[in-house]
C-alpha positions, 0 to 999 in steps of 0.5 A: 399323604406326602412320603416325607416333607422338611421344613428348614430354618438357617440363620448364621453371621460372618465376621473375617478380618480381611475385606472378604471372607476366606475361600472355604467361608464362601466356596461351594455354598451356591453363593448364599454366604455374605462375601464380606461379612455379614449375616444370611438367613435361609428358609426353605421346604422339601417334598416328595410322594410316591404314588402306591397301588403299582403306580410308578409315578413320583412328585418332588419339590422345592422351594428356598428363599434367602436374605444376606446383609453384605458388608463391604467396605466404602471408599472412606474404610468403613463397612456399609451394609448391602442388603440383597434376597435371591431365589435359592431353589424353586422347582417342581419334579414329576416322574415315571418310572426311569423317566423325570420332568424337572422344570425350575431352579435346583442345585446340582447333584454333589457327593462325598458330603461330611458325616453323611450330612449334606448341610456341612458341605462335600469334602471334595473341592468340586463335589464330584463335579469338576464342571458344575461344583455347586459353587454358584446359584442354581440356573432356571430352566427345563431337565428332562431326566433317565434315571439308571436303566439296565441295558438289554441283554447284560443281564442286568451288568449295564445300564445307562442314565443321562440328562437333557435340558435348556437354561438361562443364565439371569445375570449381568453379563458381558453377553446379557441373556445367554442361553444354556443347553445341557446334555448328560450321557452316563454308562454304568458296568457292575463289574463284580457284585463289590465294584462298579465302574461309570462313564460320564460325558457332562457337555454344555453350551452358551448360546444366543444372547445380547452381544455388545459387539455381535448385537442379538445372537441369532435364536434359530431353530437352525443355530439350536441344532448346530449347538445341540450337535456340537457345528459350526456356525453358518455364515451368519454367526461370528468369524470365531463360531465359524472357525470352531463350534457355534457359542461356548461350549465345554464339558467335562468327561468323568471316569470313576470306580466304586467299591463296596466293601464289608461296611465301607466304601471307596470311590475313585474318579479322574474328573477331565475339563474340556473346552473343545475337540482336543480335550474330548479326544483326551489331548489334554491329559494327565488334567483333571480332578483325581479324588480318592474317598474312603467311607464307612457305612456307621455315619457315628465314628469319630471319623466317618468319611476321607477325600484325598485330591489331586488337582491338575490343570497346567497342560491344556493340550499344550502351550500352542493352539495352532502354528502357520502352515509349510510351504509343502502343506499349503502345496496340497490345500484350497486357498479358499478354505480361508483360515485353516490354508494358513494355520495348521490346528494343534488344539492346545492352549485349551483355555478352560472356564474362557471364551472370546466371544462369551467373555463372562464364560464359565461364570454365573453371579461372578462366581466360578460354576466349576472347579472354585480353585480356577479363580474369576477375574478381578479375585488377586487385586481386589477388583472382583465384584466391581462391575462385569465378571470376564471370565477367569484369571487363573485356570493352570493349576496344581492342587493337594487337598485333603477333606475329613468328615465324622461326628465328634464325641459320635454326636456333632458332624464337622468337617475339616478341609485343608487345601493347597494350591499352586497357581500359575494364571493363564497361558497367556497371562501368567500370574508371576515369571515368564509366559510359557504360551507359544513356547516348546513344553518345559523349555520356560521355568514357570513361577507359581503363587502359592495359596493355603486354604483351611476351614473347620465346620460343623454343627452341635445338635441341641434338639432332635426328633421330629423338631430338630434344633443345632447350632453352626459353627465355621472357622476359615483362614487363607494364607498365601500369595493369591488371597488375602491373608486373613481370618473368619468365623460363622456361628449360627442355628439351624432348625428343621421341621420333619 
């Protein structure tokens, strides 16, 4: 017999007074909201069984399916009704032990949710995860999994846990087909009985695929290797795989501190991007995501959870990635050596959620898979959505935000989220003012467009026990120089089945 199974229905509408609907009406939901306005509907079922009798093994699964009417508007003003149906979540888990086999298509691992309800969404703009925020729909493929393993001989003060596995991004692409390799390391030290603190090193790589300028990208056993151990190309691959590491690859390194108090807990995390070797070597400091949490063990206060944010990403290890070598440099160098006897690396210009040869980069279905606050091209005049997302068109930025969560009268779950933003676009595409890119650090007096993104959601239980009943509830607006400024609303019910 199944250890527990739920069995859910959501049906919602979403009208705004823009074109689209405001940021937090669509941001961090796995793309399953209408971005114009419309109706979604979500059917889905969870499952999970532990095997008893001293059997370690375990089972979960799951299966989501949804349907979402979109309403754009045509080109003579009104609004036209696009249907369309995905695949939310499809996947089958079986484990022992420490050890998991996931195969399918599962959302990400958030944290920092609302009154302990992971259906009003997390209170921290990237859910904990600076590289993957839960902001898109989830990658088939294969995750091979450790969960937390003491180390030996700590006596039980360490241990450690990570992730392995292959996906393929199903998208309309500017390189169509792109594989995706994924692998998690993560350190866990319990510093005192109150106080943990983990290392987590996130690295991904998009390889292989149909180029419009490359052709077919070489799927090697060769060319898999040099992407799992971060080579370069071999003469085969393209001039840019050979200068750096073979297809698009990035990550993110995540340092964080848990504390437990006497009903209460605490988190802080510096969250870092990196897009290549100088990020690693955390060249590219002070960016990154600092979330700071506070939350209380009784999920029934008035208020029940706090996320307070900064959010820094205009460094990039610098304004410059390389310069011409001297005279004197090239005097002890091999001009044989080719593009490295002419220019000396400085790692800046780090360029995240980008990438040259991979153009869509960072993005899946249009949407930004990391930290939605990097918007995808297209976003400021009003082009995204028509035809191939390249990528983003603004990843230097400087963020406050501030996410509350409990249950008002101790009974409705809401949660409140207040953003502000400083946008500068790219280096070499700023959005407003001069470049600073090739320029000396603070020599430019660089011109930010500021954005003010709000959203008010939550539910009202009608029915509860075994058959759960509730109505939804959201209220959005955006106000700024990015977005357009507007307004929206969703009200819907939910039902679940226990």
């Amino acid at each position: 017999m199944l250890d527990s199974l739920l069995i859910s229905l959501w049906m919602a509408g979403a009208v705004g007074s823009g074109a689209n609907l405001p940021f937090w009406a669509t941001t961090g939901q796995f793309d399953r909201m209408p971005v114009h306005g419309g109706a979604v509907s979500l059917v889905s079922a969870e499952l999970s069984h532990n095997f008893g009798n001293g059997n370690d093994w375990f089972v979960n699964g799951g299966a989501a399916f949804a349907g979402r009417m979109d309403l754009p508007h045509g080109e003579d003003g009104r609004r036209t009704a696009d249907f369309s149906a995905m695949v939310d979540e499809l996947y089958a888990e079986v484990g022992w032990k420490m050890l998991s086999l996931n195969v399918g298509m599962r959302h990400e691992d958030l944290d920092f949710f609302a009154a302990g309800s992971r259906d009003l969404g997390s209170l921290s703009v990237t859910g904990g995860r600076i590289i993957r925020s839960g902001n898109t729909r989830a990658i088939p493929g294969y995750e091979l999994r450790l969960y937390p393993l003491t180390v030996p001989f700590t006596g039980g003060k360490a241990e450690i846990y990570g992730a392995y596995g292959d996906y393929k991004m199903m998208d309309e692409r500017y390189v169509n087909g792109a594989l995706l390799h994924n692998m998690k390391a993560g350190l866990c030290v319990h510093i005192t009985s109150r106080l943990d603190f983990h290392f987590v090193l996130d690295h991904y790589a998009q390889w292989g695929g149909v180029s419009p300028v490359y052709g077919e990208m070489p799927l090697t056993l060769d060319n898999y290797f040099r992407v799992i151990t971060g080579r370069r190309a071999s003469s085969a691959g393209s001039t840019s795989d050979q200068i750096n590491v073979i297809g698009n690859q990035l990550g993110s390194e995540t340092f964080r501190f848990d504390w437990r108090g006497d009903g209460w807990k605490a988190s802080f995390l510096h969250d870092i991007p990196y897009e290549d070797g100088s990020g690693m070597g955390f060249q590219n400091f002070p960016d990154g995501v600092n979330t700071l949490w506070l939350g209380w063990d009784d999920k029934d206060r008035w208020i029940t959870d706090i996320a307070l944010e900064f959010i820094y990403t205009r460094w990039q290890s610098g304004p410059r990635h390389e310069r011409p070598t001297t005279d004197e440099e090239k005097a002890t160098m091999d001009p044989s050596i080719g593009y490295d006897y002419y220019r000396r690396i400085l790692g800046g210009v780090d360029n995240y959620f980008s990438n040259e040869e991979y153009c869509s980069a960072w993005t899946y279905f249009g949407r930004t898979i990391g930290l939605p606050l990097l918007y995808p091209k297209g976003t400021r005049d009003g082009t995204w959505g028509q035809g191939t997302t390249l990528g983003v068109e603004n990843n230097r930025i400087r963020a406050w935000h501030l996410g509350i969560g409990g249950r008002l009268f101790r009974r409705a779950p809401y949660r409140l989220m207040l953003t502000y933003s400083q946008n500068y676009g790219t280096y070499k595409i700023p959005y407003a003012g001069p470049s600073a890119w090739n320029q000396d650090w603070g020599t430019v007096k660089e011109v930010p467009l500021n954005q003010f993104s709000a959203c008010l959601n939550g539910e009202v239980p009608l029915i509860s026990g075994y058959f759960g009943l509730a109505l939804r509830y959201g209220l959005y607006a955006d106000l700024g120089e990015v977005l357009e400024n507007s307004f929206g609303a969703m009200f819907g019910i939910a039902v679940n089945f226990y």
